[in-house]
C-alpha positions in Angstrom: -16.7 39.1 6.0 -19.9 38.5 8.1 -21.2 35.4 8.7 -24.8 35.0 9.7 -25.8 31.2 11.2 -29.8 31.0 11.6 -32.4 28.7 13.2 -35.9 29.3 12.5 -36.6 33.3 12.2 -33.5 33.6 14.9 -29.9 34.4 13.9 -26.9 33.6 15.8 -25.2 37.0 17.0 -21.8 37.7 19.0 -21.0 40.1 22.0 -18.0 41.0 20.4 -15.2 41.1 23.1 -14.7 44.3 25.7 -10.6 44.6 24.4 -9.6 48.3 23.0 -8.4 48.5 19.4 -11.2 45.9 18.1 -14.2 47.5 16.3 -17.3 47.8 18.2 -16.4 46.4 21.5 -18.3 45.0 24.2 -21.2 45.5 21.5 -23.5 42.3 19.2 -22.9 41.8 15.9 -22.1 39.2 13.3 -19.7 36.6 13.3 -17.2 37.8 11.1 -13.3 38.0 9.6 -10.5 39.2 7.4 -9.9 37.5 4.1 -6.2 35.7 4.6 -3.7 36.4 1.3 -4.9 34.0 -1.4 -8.2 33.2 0.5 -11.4 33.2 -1.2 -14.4 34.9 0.6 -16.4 31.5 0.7 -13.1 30.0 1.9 -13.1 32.4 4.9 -16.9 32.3 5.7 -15.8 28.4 6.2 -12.8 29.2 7.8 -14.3 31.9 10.3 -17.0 29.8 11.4 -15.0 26.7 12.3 -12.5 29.7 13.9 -14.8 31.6 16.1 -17.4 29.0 17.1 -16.3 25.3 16.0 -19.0 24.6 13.5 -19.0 23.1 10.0 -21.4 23.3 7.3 -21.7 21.9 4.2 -24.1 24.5 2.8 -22.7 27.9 2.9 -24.2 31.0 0.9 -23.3 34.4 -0.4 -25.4 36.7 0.5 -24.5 40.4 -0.1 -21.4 42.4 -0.7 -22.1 45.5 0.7 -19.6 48.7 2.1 -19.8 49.5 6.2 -19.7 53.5 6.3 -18.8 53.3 10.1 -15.7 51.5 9.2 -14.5 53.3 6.1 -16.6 52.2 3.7 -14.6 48.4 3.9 -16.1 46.3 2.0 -18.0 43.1 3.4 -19.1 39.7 1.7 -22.0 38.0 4.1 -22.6 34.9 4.0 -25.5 32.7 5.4 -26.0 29.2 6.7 -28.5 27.2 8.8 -27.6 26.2 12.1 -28.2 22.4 12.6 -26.6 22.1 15.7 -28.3 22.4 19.6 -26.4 25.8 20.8 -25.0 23.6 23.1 -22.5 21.8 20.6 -21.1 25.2 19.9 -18.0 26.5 21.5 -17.3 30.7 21.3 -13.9 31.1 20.6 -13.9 34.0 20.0 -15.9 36.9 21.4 -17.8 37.4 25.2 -21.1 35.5 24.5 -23.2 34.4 21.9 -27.2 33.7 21.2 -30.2 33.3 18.8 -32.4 36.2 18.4 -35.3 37.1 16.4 -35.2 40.4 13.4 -37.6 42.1 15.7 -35.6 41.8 18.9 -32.1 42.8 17.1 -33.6 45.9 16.3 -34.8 46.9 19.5 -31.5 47.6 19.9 -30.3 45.8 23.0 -29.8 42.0 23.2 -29.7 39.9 26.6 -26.3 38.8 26.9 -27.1 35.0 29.6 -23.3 35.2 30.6 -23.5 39.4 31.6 -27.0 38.5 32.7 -27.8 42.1 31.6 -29.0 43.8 28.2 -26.0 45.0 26.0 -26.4 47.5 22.9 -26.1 46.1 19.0 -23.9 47.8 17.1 -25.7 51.3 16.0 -25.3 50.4 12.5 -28.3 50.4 9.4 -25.5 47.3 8.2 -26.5 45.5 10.7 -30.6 46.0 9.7 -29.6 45.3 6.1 -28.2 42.4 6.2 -30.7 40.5 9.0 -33.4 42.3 6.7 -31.9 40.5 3.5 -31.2 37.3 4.9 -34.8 36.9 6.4 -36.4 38.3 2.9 -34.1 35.4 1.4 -35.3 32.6 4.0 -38.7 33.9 3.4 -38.9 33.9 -0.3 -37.7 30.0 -1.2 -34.8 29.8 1.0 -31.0 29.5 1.4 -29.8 29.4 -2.3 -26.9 31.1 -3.6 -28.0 34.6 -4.5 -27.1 35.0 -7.9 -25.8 38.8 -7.8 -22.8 39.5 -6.8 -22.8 43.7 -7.5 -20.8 45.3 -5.2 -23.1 47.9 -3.2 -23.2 50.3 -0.5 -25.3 52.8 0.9 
């Protein structure tokens, strides 16, 4: 489960924490979560977001199911929303750090991480590309409706 806030052409990204035993440490990618036993995937999106950085919204939407070859092949529902909140009102709780970034600055490959104060790598993953590259096509084309395919895919 990924979950991809956005402001503008920016999309909120995570400095996932620097502890052993968590996928891509110490490394930016998306907000994201395990599905709990009896939890939808929407549920969760909701659920993760209030979980990892205190925000609500109202107006959640499926984006993509896609597979993650760097992790197995496990399987991934993203989910998009806009972000109507100053970055101030939002608290991390989970993860190191936390900012907006552009499509074009995400895949330079290194993101400024304000509480580091140094540039830290994105997770080397095409997923990653994907997914900002679908949400922005979305945004771009009409907006934040619900896609209406939900095919399982992966590349």
């Amino acid at each position: 489960m990924v979950i991809l806030p956005y402001l503008k052409n920016k999309v909120l990204m995570q400095l996932r924490d620097f502890k052993t035993g968590i996928a891509f440490p110490g490394q930016w990618g998306f907000f994201s979560g395990s599905l709990e036993k009896g939890e939808t995937p929407d549920d969760a999106a909701h659920r993760e977001m209030w979980e990892e950085i205190g925000y609500r919204t109202d107006q959640m939407h499926f984006l993509s199911t896609l597979g993650m070859p760097e992790l197995d092949n496990l399987i991934t529902h993203a989910y998009f929303c806009e972000l109507t909140t100053p970055l101030d009102n939002i608290s991390l709780h989970e993860g190191y750090d936390f900012g907006l970034f552009t499509r074009q600055e995400i895949r330079a490959g290194q993101l400024f991480s304000g509480r580091m104060g140094k540039h830290v790598p994105v997770i080397p993953s095409k997923y990653i590309h994907i997914v900002i590259d679908a949400l922005m096509l979305r945004l771009h084309s009409g907006g934040g409706g619900v896609f209406q395919d939900r095919g399982s895919a992966t590349f």
